[in-house]
C-alpha positions in Angstrom: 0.0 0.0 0.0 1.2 3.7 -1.0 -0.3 6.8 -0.1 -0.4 10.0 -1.5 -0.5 13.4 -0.1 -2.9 16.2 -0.6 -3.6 19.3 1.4 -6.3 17.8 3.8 -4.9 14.0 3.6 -3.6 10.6 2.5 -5.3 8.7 -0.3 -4.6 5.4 -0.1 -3.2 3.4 -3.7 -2.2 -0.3 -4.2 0.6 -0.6 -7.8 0.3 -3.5 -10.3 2.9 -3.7 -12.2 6.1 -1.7 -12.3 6.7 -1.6 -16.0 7.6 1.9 -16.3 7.3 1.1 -20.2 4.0 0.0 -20.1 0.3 2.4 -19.8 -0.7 3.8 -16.7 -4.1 2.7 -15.9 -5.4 4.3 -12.8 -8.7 2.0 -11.1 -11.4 4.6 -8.7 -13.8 2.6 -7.5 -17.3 3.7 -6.1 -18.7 5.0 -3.2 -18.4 2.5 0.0 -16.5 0.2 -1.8 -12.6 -0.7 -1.4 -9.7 -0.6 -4.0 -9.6 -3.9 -3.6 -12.5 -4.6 -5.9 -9.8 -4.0 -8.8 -7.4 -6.5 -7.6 -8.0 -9.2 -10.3 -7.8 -6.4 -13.1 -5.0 -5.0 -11.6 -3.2 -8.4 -11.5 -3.9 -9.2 -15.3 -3.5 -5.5 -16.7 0.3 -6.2 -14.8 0.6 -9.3 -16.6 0.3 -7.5 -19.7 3.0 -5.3 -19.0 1.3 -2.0 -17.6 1.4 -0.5 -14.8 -1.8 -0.2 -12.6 -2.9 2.1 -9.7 -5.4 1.2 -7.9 -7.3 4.0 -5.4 -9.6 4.4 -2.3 -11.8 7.3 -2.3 -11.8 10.2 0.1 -12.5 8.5 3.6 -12.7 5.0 2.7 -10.3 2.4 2.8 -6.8 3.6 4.2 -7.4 6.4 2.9 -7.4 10.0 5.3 -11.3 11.0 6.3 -10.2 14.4 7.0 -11.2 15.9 3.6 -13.7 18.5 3.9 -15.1 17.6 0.4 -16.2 13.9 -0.9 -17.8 15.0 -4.3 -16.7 13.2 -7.5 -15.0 16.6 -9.2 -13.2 16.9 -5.4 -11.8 13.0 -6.0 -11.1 14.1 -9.9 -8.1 16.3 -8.8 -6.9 13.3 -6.5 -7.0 11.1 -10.1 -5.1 13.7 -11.7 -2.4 14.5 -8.7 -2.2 10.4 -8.7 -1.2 10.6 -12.4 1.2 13.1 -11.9 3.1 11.9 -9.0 3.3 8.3 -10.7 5.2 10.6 -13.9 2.8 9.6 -16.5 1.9 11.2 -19.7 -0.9 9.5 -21.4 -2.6 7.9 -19.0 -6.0 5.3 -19.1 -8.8 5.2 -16.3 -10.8 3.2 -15.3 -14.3 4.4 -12.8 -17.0 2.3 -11.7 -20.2 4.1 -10.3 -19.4 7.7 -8.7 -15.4 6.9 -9.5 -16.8 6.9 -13.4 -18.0 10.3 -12.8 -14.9 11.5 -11.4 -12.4 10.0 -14.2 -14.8 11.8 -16.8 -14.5 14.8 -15.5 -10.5 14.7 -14.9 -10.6 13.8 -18.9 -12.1 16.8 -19.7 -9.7 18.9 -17.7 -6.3 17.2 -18.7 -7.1 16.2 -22.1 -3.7 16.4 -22.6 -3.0 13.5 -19.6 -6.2 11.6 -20.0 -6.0 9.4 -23.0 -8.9 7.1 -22.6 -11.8 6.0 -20.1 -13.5 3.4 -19.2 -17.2 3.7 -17.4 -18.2 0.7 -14.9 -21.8 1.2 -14.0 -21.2 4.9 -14.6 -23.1 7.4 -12.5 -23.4 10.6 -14.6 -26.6 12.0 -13.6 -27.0 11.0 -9.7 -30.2 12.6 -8.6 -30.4 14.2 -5.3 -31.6 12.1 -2.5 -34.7 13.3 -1.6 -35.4 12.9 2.4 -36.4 9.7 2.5 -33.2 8.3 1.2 -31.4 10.7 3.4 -32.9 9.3 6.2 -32.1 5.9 5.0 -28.4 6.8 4.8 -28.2 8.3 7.9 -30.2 5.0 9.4 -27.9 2.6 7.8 -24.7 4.5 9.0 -25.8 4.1 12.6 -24.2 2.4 15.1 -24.6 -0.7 15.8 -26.3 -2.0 12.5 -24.0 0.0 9.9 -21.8 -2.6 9.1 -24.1 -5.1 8.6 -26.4 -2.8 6.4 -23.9 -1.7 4.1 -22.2 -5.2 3.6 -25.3 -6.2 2.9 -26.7 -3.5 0.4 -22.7 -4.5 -1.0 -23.6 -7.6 -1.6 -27.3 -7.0 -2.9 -25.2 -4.7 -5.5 -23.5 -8.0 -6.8 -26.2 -9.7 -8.9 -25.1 -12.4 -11.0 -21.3 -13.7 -10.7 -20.2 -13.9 -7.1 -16.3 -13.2 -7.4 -14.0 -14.9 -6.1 -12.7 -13.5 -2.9 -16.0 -12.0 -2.3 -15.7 -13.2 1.3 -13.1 -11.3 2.1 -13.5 -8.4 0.2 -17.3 -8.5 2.1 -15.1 -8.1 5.7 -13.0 -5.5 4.4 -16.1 -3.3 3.8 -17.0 -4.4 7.5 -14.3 -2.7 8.7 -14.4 -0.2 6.6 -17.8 0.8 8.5 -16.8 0.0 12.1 -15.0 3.6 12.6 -17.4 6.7 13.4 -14.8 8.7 11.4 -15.2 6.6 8.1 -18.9 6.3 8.7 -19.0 10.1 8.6 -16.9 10.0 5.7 -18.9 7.7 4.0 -22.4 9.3 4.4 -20.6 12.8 3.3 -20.0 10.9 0.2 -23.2 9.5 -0.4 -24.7 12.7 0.8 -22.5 14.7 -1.6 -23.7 17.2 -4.3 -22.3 15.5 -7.4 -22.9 17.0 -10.7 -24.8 15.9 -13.7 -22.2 15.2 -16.9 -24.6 15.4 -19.7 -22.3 17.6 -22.0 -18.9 16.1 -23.1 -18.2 17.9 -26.3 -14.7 19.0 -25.5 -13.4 15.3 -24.7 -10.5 13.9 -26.2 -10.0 10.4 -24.4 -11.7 7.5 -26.1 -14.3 6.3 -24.1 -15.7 2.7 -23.5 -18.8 1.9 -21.3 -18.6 -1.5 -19.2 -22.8 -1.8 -17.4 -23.7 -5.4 -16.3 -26.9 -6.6 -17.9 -27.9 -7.0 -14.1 -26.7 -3.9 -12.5 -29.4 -3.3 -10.0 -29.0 0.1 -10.0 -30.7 0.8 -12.9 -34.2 -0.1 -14.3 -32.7 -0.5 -17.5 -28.9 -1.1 -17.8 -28.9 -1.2 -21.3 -30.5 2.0 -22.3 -28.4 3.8 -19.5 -25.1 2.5 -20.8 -26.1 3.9 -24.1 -27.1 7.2 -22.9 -23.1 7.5 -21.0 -22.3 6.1 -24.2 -23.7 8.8 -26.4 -22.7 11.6 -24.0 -19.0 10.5 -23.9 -19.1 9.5 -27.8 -17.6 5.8 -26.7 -18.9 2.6 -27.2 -21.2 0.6 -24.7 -20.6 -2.9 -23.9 -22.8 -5.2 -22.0 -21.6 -8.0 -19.6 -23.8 -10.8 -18.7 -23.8 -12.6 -15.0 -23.3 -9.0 -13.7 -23.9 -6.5 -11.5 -22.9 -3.2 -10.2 -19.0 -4.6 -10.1 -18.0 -5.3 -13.2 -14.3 -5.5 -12.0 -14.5 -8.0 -9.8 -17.7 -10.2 -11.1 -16.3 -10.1 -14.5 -12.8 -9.4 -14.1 -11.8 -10.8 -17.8 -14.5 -8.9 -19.0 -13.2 -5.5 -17.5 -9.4 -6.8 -18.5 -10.2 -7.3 -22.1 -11.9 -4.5 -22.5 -9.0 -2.2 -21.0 -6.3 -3.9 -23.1 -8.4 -3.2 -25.8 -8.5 0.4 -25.1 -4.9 0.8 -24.5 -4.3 -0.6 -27.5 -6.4 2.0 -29.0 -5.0 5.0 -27.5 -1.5 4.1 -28.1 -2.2 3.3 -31.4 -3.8 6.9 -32.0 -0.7 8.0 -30.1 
């Protein structure tokens, strides 16, 4: 585990890799999840000769929870000081849920560091919770239920394909909750004010869209993944046995699909 420093705190990172030669691809995954979730793309992206970074948000994991903000623009700038402090110059992300929002957003203000994305059950348009999901939020995050309610809505989230080491990546999201400070942290997050993306003229990264056919999170995966799609001008593809986690239900899913994109940008390179 690394951490990296920024003016209210540490974000945790795990590396893959350490093929200087080879892509950066930077993995931010969503709100109460762990970097972890990435660790089978991060092992086969390696394999292949890049080198892979691997983030907690603000406040979860190992990372600091003494941010003020937990938005997805806020963790944006953490993407972007990650890619510069690892010396990279074209660089490929990866973002599933809010993390999707965030590494859209850091496209669009380093095109000239961003080189291509990839959006795992992409949140682009969260809509405000209205007070009776605040109140949920706040009742989940209670003590002494809130590790067992968010472990659970976790594992809810994985329809389809149960991962392997989904046991274990299940008790580190139980720890992740036992701590008042990260359950603060977490409901800032899921409390936070994100922004709609619904305009991406001015991006340069190719973009992909990864949704599972089963992603729970949506009433229709399919037509959502096409709507990211046709905002980012990338291409949608849609992975059966799936859920929300595409990265760790369907890691060769996910793994192909980045290859393929890195492949892509150097190409255009």
């Amino acid at each position: 585990m690394h951490h990296l420093r920024r003016p209210e705190g540490r974000i945790a990172y795990d590396l893959y890799g350490n093929d200087t030669d080879g892509t950066l691809v930077i993995c931010v995954p969503g709100m109460f999840d762990h970097r972890a979730s990435f660790r089978l793309v991060g092992r086969e992206l390696a394999a292949a000769g890049h080198r892979v970074a691997v983030m907690d948000l603000r406040g979860h994991g190992d990372s600091d929870t003494t941010f003020t903000s937990y938005d997805s623009r806020s963790t944006s700038t953490d993407v972007l000081a990650l890619a510069e402090e690892l010396g990279a110059e074209r660089v490929v992300m990866a973002g599933n849920s809010m993390g999707a929002a965030a590494v859209t957003i850091a496209a669009l203000e380093r095109p000239d560091l961003v080189s291509g994305i990839a959006l795992l059950g992409p949140f682009l348009r969260p809509s405000p919770p209205g007070p009776v999901a605040r109140t949920l939020y706040r009742t989940l995050l209670m003590r002494p239920w809130a590790a067992r309610a968010l472990t659970f809505v976790y594992d809810r989230l994985h329809a389809g394909r149960t991962p392997e080491g989904h046991k274990e990546q299940k008790e580190r999201i139980r720890r992740m909750t036992r701590t008042t400070d990260r359950r603060r942290a977490i409901t800032k997050t899921l409390q936070a004010p994100n922004e709609t993306i619904d305009r991406a003229e001015d991006l340069a990264a190719e973009a992909v869209v990864i949704m599972g056919e089963l992603d729970p999170d949506w009433k229709d995966p399919r037509s959502e993944a096409e709507w990211v799609a046709s905002v980012v001008d990338g291409r949608a593809v849609m992975v059966p046995e799936c859920g929300h986690y595409a990265q760790s239900q369907r890691p060769d899913v996910v793994s192909s699909v980045l290859l393929d994109l890195v492949e892509r940008v150097n190409a255009d390179a």
